[in-house]
C-alpha positions in Angstrom: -154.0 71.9 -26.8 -156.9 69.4 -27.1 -160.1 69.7 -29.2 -162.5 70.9 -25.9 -159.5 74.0 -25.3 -157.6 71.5 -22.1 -153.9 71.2 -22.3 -153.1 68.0 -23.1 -151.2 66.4 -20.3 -147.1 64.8 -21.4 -148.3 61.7 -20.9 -151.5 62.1 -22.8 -150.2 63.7 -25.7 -147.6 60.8 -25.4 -150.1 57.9 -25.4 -152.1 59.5 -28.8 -148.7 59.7 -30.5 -148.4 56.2 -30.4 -151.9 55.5 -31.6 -151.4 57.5 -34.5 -148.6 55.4 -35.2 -150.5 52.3 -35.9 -151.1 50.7 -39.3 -154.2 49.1 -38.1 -155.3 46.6 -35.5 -157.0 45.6 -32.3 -154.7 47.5 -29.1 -155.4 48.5 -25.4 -154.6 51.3 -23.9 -154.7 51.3 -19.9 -155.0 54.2 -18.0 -155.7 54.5 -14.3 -159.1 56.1 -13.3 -158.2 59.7 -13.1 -155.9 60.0 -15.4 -158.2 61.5 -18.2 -158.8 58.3 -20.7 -161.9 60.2 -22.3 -159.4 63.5 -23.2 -157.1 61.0 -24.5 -159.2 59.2 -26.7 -160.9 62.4 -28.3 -157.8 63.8 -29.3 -156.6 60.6 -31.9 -156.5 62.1 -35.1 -159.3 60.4 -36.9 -158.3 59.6 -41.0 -162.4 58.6 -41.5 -165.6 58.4 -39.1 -165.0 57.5 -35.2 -167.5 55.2 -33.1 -167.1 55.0 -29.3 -168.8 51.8 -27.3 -169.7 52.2 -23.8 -171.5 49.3 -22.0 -173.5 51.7 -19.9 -176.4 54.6 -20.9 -174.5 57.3 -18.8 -171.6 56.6 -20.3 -172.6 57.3 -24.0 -172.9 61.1 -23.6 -170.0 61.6 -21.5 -167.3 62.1 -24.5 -169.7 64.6 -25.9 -167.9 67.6 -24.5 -164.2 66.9 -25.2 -165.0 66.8 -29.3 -164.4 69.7 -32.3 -167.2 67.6 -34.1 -170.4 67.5 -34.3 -170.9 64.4 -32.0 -174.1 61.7 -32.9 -175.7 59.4 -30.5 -176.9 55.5 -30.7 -178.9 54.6 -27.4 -182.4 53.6 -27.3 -184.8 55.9 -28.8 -181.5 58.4 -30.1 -179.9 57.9 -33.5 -176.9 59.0 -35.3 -176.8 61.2 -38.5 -173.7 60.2 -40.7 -171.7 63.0 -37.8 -168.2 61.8 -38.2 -168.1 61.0 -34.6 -170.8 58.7 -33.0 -170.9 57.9 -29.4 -173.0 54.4 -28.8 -174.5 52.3 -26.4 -173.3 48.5 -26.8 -177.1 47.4 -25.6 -178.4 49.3 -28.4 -176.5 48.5 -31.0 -176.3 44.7 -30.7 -180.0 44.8 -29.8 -182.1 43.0 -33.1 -181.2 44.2 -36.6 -180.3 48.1 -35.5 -176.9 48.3 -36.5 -177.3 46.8 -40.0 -180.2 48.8 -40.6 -178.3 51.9 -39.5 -174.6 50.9 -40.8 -172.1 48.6 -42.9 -169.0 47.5 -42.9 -165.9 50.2 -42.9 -168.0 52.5 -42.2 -165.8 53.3 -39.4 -162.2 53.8 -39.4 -161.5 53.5 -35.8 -163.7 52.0 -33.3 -163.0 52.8 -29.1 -163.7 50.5 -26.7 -164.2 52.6 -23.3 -164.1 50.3 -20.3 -162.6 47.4 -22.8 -162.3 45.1 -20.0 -166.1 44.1 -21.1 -165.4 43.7 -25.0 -164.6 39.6 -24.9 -168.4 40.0 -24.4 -170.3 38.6 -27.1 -172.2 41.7 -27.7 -169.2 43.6 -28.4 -168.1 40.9 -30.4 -170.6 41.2 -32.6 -170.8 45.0 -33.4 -166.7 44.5 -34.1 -166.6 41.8 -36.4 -169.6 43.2 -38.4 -168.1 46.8 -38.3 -164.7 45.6 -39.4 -163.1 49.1 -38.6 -159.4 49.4 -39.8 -158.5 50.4 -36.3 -160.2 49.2 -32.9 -158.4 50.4 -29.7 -159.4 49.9 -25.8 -159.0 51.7 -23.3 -159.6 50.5 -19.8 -158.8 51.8 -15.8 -158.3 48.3 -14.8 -155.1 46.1 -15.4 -157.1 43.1 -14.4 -159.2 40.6 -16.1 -162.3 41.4 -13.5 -164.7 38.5 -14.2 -161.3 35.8 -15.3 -162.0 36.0 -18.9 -159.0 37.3 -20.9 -158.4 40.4 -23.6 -156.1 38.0 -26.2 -158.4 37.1 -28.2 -159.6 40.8 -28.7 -156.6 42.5 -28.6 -153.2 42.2 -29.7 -151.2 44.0 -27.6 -150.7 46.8 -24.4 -149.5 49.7 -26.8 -149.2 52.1 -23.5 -149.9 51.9 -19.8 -150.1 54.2 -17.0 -150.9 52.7 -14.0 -152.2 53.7 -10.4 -148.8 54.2 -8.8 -147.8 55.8 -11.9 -150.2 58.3 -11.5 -149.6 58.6 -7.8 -146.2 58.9 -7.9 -146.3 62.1 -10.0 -149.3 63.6 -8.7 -151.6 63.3 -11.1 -153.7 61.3 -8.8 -154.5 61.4 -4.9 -152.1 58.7 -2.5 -154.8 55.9 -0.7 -154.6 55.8 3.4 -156.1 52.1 3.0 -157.6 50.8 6.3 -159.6 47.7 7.5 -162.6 47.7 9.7 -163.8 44.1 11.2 -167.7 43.8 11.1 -169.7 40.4 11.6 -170.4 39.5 8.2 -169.5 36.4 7.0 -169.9 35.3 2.8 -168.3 32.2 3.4 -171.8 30.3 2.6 -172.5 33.0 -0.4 -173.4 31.7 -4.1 -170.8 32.9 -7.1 -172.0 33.8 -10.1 -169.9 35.0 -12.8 -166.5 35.0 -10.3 -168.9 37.3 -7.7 -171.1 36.8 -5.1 -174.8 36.4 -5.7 -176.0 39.9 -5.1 -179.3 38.9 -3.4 -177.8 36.1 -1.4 -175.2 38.7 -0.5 -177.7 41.2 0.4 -179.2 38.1 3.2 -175.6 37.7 4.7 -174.4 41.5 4.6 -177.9 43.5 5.2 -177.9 42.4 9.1 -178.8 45.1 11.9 -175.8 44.3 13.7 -172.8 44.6 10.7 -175.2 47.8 9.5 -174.9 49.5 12.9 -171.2 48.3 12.9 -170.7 49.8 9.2 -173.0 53.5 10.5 -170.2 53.4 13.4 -167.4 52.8 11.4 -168.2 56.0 9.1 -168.5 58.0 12.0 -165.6 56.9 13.8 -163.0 57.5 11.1 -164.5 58.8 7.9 -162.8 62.5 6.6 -164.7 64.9 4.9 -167.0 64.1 2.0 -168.0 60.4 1.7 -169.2 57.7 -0.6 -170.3 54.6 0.7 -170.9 51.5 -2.0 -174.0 49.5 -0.1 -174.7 45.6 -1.2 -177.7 46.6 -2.2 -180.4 49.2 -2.9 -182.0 47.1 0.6 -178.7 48.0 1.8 -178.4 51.0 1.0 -181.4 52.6 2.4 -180.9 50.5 5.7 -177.7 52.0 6.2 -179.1 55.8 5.5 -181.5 55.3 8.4 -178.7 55.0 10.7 -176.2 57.4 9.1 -177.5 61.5 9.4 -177.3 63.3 6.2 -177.2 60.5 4.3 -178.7 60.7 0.8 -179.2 57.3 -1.2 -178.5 57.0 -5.5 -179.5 54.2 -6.5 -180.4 52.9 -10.7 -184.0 54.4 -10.4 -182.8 58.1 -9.2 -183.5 60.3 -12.1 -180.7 61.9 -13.8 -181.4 65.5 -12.9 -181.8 64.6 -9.7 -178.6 62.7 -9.7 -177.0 65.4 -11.3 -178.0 67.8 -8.6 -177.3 65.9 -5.6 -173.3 65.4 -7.2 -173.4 69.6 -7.3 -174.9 69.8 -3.6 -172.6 67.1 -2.4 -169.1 68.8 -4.2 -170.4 71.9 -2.5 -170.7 70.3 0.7 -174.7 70.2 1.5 -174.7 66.7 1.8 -172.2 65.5 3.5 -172.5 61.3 2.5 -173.9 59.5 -0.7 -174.3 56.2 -0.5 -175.2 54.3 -3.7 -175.6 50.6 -5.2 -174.1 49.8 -8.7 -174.0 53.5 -10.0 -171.2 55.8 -9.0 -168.4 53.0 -10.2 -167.8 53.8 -13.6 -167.4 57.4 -15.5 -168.9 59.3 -12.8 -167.1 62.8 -12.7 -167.3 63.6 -8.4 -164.1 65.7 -7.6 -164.6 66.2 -3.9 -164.9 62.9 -2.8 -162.1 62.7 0.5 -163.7 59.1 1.9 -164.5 56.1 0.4 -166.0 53.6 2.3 -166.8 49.9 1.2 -170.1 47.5 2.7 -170.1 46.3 -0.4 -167.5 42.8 -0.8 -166.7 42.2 -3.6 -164.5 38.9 -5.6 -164.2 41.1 -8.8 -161.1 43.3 -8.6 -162.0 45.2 -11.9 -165.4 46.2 -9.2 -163.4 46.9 -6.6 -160.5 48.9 -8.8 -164.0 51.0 -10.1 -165.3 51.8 -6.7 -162.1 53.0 -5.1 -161.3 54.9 -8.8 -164.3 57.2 -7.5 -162.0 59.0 -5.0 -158.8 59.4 -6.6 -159.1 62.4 -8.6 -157.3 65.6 -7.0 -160.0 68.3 -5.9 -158.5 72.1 -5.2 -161.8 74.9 -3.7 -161.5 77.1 -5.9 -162.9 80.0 -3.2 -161.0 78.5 -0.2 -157.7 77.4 -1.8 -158.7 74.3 0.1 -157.0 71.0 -1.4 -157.4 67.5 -0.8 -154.4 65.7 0.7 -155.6 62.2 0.1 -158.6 59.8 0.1 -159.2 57.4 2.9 -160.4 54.2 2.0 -162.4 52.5 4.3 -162.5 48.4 3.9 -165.6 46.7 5.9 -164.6 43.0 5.9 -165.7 40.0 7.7 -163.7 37.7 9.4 -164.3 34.8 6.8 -163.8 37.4 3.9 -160.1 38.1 4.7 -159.1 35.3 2.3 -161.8 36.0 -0.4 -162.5 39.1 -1.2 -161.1 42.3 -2.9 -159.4 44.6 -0.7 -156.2 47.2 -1.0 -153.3 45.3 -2.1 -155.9 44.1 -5.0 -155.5 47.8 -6.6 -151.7 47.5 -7.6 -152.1 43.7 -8.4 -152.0 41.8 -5.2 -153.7 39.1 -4.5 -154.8 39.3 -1.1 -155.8 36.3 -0.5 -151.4 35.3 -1.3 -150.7 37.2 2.2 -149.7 36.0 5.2 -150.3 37.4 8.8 -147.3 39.2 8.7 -147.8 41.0 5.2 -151.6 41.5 6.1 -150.3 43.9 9.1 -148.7 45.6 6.3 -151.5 47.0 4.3 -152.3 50.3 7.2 -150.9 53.2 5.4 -150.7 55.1 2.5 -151.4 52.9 -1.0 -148.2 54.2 -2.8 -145.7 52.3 -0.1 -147.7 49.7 0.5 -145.8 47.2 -2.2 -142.5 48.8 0.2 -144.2 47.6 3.4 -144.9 44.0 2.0 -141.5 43.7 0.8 -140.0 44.9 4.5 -142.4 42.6 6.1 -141.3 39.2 3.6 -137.6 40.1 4.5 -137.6 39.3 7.8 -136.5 35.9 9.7 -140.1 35.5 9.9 -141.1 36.5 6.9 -139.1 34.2 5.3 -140.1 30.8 7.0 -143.5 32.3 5.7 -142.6 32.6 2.3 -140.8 28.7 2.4 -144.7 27.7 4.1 -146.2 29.1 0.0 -144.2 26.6 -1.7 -147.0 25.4 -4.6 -146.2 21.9 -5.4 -149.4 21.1 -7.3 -149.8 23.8 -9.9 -146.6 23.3 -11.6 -146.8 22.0 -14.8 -143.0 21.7 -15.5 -142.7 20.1 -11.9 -141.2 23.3 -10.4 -141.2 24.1 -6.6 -142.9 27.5 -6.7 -142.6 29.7 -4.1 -145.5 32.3 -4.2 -144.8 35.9 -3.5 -147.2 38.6 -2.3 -147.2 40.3 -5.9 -148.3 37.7 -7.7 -144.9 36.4 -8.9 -142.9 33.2 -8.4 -140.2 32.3 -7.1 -137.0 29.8 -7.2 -133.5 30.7 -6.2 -130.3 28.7 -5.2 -126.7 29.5 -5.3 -125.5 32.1 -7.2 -129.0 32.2 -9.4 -132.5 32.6 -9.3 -135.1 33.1 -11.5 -138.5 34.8 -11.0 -141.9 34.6 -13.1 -144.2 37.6 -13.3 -148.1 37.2 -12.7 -149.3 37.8 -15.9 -150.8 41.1 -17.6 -154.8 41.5 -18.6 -153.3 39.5 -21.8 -151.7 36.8 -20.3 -148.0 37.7 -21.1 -145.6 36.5 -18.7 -142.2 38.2 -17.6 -139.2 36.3 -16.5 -136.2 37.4 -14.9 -132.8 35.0 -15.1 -130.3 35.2 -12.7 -126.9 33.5 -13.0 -123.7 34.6 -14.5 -125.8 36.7 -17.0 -129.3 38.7 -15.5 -131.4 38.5 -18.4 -135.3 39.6 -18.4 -137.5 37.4 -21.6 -141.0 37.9 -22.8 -143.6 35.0 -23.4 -146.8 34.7 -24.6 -148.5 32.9 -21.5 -147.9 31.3 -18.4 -147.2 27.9 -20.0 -144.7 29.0 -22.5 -142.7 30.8 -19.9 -142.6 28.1 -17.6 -141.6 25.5 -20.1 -138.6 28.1 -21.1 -137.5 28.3 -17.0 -137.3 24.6 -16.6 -135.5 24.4 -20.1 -133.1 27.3 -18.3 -133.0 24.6 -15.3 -131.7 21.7 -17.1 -129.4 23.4 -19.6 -127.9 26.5 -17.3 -124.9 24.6 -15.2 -126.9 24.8 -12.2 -125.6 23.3 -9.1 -126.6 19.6 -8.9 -127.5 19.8 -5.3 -129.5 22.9 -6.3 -132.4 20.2 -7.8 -133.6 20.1 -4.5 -134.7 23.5 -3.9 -136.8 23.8 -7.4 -138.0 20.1 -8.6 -141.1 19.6 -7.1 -140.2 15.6 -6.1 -137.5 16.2 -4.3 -138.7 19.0 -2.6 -141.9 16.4 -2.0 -139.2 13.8 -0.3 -136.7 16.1 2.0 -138.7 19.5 2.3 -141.0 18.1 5.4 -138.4 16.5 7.8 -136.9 18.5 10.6 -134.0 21.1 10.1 -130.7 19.5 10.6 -128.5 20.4 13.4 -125.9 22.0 10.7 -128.7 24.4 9.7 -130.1 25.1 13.0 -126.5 25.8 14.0 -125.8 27.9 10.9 -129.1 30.1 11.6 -128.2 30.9 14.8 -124.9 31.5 14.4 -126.1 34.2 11.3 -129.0 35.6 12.8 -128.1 35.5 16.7 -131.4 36.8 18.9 -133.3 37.1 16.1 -133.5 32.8 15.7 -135.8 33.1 18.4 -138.2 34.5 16.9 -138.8 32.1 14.6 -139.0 29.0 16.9 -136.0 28.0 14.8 -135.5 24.4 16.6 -139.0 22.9 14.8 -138.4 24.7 11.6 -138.2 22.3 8.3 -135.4 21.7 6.0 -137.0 23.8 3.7 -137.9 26.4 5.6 -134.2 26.6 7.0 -132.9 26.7 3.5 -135.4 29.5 3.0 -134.0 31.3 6.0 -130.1 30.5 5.2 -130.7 31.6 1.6 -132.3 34.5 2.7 -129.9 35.8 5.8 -127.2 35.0 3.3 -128.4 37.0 0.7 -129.2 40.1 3.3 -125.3 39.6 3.7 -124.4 39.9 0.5 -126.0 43.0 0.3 -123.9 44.5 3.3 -121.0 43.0 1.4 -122.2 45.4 -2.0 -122.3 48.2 0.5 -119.1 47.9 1.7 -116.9 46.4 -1.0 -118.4 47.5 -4.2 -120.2 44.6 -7.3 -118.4 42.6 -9.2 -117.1 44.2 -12.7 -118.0 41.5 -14.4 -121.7 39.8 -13.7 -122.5 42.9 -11.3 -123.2 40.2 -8.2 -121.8 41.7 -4.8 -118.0 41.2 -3.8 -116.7 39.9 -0.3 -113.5 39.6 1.2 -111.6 36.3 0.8 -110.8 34.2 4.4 -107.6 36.0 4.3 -108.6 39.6 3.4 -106.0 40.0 0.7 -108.4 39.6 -2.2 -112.0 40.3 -3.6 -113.9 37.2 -4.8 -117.6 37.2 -6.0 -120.7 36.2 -4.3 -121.8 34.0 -7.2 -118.7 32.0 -7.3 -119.4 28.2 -5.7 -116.2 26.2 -5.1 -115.2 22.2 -5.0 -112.2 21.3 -3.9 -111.1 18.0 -5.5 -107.2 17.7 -5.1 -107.5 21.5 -6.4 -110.3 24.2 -6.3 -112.8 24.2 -9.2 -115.2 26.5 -9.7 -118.9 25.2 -9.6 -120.8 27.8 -10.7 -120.7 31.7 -10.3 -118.7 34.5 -13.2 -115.3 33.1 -11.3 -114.0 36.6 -11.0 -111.1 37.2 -8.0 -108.8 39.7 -7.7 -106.3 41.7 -5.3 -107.6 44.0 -3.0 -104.2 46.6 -3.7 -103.5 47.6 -7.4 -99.6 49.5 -7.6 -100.3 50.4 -3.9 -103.4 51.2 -3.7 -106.5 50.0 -2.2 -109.5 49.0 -5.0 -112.8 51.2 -3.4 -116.7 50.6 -4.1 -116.4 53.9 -6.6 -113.8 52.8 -8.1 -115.5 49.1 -9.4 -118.3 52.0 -10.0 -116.5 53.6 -12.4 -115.4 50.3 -14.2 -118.7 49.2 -14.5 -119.9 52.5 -15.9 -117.1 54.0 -18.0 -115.0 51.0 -18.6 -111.9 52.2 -16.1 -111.0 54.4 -12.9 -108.2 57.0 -12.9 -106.0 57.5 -9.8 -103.1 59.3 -9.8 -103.4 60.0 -13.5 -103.6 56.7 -14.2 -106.5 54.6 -15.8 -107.3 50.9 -14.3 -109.3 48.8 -15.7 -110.2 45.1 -15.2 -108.8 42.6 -16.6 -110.7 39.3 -16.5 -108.7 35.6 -16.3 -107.6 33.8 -19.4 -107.2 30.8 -17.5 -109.8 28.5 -16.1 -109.2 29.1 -12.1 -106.7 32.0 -12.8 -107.1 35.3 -11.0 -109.0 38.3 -12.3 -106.9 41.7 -12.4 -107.5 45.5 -11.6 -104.5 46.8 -14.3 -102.9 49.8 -15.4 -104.0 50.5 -19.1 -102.0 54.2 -19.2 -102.1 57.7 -18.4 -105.5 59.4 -18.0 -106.4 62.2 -19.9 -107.9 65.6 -19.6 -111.4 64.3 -20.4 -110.9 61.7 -17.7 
């Protein structure tokens, strides 16, 4: 049970375990809007006095509620009383000589950063380093750096995440039903600032009668229920409540009471759409909210993950029993904004500006398989030659042929290994998965660090020497571009039969039909898992030899010179019959799992080669057991 009387939720209870745990330190914490951050954070046993930062005035009170304490404020005129909780407003307390006057250092123990994707700013900086608490942890909604400026120097680590799937997934949260609606708007001409548009230059270029009365028709067209619409601007705003009925406009000015009391007569349905500029996207409790709808583009995914966050709490009448199902998110987006703005696939870390026309056909549906209906869409015939068409030769400091994938990863594959580099976290640290005879998955500290350890993988991991071509950005520079060969043409069609059609195969590149052949042939190997089980060994998919009578692995790459030699791949090959009986998918199943199989109360295991080229072995290693 938490300090305000609410049952602590697993994962909550989970998270503050974990913090209690720590020595000391600077750590962030991300949770997904909805997910109850604020509960968390004011349930961390405190071992001394407790300050919270919030970057905005309506934030500050907020925690207030959810605390056994007396509870003191630091905003403007308001000051703190030596309470052994204080909740304070990072404009206040950075502002002149307030917070020596008021404080010194340790007089905290633990400092919390809400919204901590703002603390590299310098006037958190300064309230931290002069504070000097023995613990400072972050919390933040957003797994992105918003405005590019990363967390590493602030924080140390990610001691617990739970994203928006995660909450999705198991309920905790509302699914997405994400949606596009084409308005004329264009901010291809619009000034940046910061990593965002200009917001009175994108007031000029979104505030226009026409995309207004195209933005009024899209609300009434397809909106559900209760709405919130996020204008460009307070302009904006009111604009689009002159052609939207009911409407009712929050903007900065709108006094809190008033505020407060259009949030209770919208929940209880008396106005039926709010639209607001630059208040309801952070820390703004609105239950009932079952449409969210955006004339408001925006560059900055921590924004955009803010706005949407709005919507995605559950909501239950507790009169009518009614419930809400899910939220519809509305996207108004111009036709030059497709490639530059924030839109779904930006809440679970897609860029969408990495999409092609195939994956952007994707993105109708619910938000939780979305990542599903990307993948489907890349693992096509056509999504493939696509995905060859991202190949990044230019940003590659290690000289590696990228290929760009819609999640923000990269990757490079050839036979019988691949390797793939995860976009990186808010603090930079970079995944990498290694594929050959061994699947390993490392940890570095950056981008830089992990590719330099791929490209040492690349010239140290045996590697097929014809394989350079497919990853080493020269040679992919000198072959890559000239037509497809008539081997590969005749390969493709011979693989994919009706299908080659559809991708025009006869002006495809070399690349592009490697990226095709790779592909089908993987897809095949796949079918082959299906039907004849993985290899006991590396775990790779099996297939049939050329005369049926034994298993081989996928990964295995032959030369023949005057005999066979294996190339590259684990080498394992084996019998399809063991004493008489036929060798099943379960039965490699069971090997892999439990070290053996038992038929006819007998125990087989595998038995790799002790030779160089010899032949792998499914044995008899005794009688089975009771147990077995």
């Amino acid at each position: 049970m938490s300090a305000s009387g609410l049952k602590l939720r697993d994962y909550q209870a989970e998270c503050i375990d974990i913090i209690d745990n720590l020595d000391g330190g600077a750590h962030l914490v991300q949770m997904a809007t909805g997910l109850g951050k604020t509960v968390t954070f004011a349930n961390i046993h405190r071992h001394g006095r407790m300050l919270i930062l919030s970057h905005r005035d309506e934030l500050v009170a907020q925690p207030v509620k959810y605390f056994d304490c007396p509870v003191g404020i630091e905003k403007a005129e308001r000051h703190s009383d030596g309470e052994p909780v204080v909740s304070g407003s990072v404009q206040t307390l950075s502002r002149g000589t307030r917070l020596e006057r008021n404080f010194k250092p340790g007089d905290f123990d633990l400092i919390v950063t809400d919204e901590a994707h703002h603390a590299s700013a310098p006037t958190y900086r300064k309230i931290i380093d002069y504070l000097q608490p023995r613990l400072h942890i972050g919390f933040t909604a957003t797994p992105n750096r918003g405005d590019g400026r990363g967390l590493d120097d602030i924080f140390e680590d990610i001691v617990f995440q739970r994203d928006l799937l995660w909450g999705i997934r198991r309920g905790y949260l509302c699914d997405i039903d994400c949606m596009q609606v084409e308005v004329e708007w264009s901010t291809a001409g619009v000034k940046h600032v910061a990593g965002d548009f200009q917001l009175n230059a994108l007031n000029d270029a979104v505030n226009r009668p026409k995309s207004n009365a195209q933005v009024a028709e899209a609300y009434r067209r397809f909106h559900r229920g209760q709405t919130l619409i996020f204008a460009s601007s307070v302009k904006h705003a009111y604009a689009l409540a002159e052609l939207i009925e009911g409407a009712v406009v929050v903007d900065g000015k709108t006094p809190m009471d008033e505020r407060r009391q259009i949030i209770e007569d919208f929940t209880a349905r008396k106005i039926p759409v709010i639209i607001n500029f630059g208040v309801f996207t952070e820390g703004t409790d609105m239950p009932l909210i079952e449409t969210i709808l955006l004339a408001r583009p925006t560059r900055n995914s921590t924004l955009y993950t803010q706005m949407v966050g709005r919507g995605l709490r559950l909501y239950e009448d507790p009169e009518t029993g009614y419930r809400k199902k899910n939220l519809l998110l509305i996207d108004c987006v111009g036709d030059s904004d497709k490639n530059d703005i924030c839109t779904a696939p930006s809440l679970i870390g897609i860029d969408p500006s990495d999409l092609d026309e195939n994956e952007k056909k994707a993105i109708r549906g619910p938000l939780s398989g979305l990542r599903d209906r990307i993948e489907a869409s890349e693992d096509t015939p056509e999504g493939w030659v696509l995905s060859a068409r991202k190949v990044d030769l230019t940003s590659s400091s290690q000289n590696i042929a990228w290929i760009r994938r819609a999640d923000g990863s990269k990757v490079i594959r050839g036979k019988g290994w691949s390797v793939r580099m995860h976009a990186p976290d808010i603090l930079y640290r970079v995944m990498v998965d290694f594929n050959g005879n061994n699947k390993t998955v490392r940890e570095y500290d950056d981008e830089t660090e992990a590719e330099a350890a791929v490209r040492r993988w690349l010239d140290h991991y045996p590697v097929p020497s014809q394989d350079r071509s497919l990853w080493d950005t020269e040679s992919v520079k000198k072959w890559g571009n000239k037509p497809a060969s008539s081997a590969q043409i005749g390969q493709i069609r011979r693989m994919l039969g009706d299908d080659a059609e559809a991708i025009d195969v006869e002006h495809l590149t070399k690349r592009e039909a490697a990226a095709v052949l790779d592909n089908a042939f993987d897809k095949q190997e796949k079918a082959f898992a299906d039907i004849y089980g993985l290899c006991p060994k590396c775990g790779q998919a099996l297939k049939l030899t050329k005369n049926k009578k034994s298993f081989t692995c996928t990964s295995n790459h032959w030369s023949q010179d005057g005999s066979w030699r294996l190339v590259s791949g684990c080498g394992t090959t084996f019998k399809v019959r063991a004493d008489g009986h036929c060798i099943k998918p379960a039965d490699l199943k069971a090997i892999r799992e439990n070290g053996f199989y038992v038929w006819r109360g007998k125990r087989y295991a595998f038995e790799p080669a002790r030779n160089h080229g010899d032949f792998s072995a499914i044995r008899c290693i005794g009688e089975a057991d009771d147990d077995s």
